[in-house]
Steps between C-alpha positions, in 0.01 A plus 500: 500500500753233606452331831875415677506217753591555838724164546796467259656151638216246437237481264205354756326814669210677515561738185282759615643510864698835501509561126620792320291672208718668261259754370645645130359771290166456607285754333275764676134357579654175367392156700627172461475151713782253589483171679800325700373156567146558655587840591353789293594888443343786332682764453382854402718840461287779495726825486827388638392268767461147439281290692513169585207277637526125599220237421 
């Protein structure tokens, strides 16, 4: 998982505002967490869906 920011011309803003999750080679019934700055994602592929759930 790699988060990509949404703002490319300063480096002050809220990281998690608009962020993209680059999801790669996640295995089936695989789960894993990531945090951006206060902000956290789990992630879980089940078949070849992926799901994505903000805490």
């Amino acid at each position: 998982m790699m988060p990509l920011g949404a703002v490319d011309d300063r480096p002050d803003y809220d990281y998690a505002d608009g962020v993209t999750l680059l999801i790669h080679q996640l295995d089936d019934g695989a789960s894993i967490t990531t945090e951006v700055r206060g902000s956290t994602f789990h992630t879980r592929r089940t078949d070849t869906a992926a799901t994505v759930h903000l805490r």
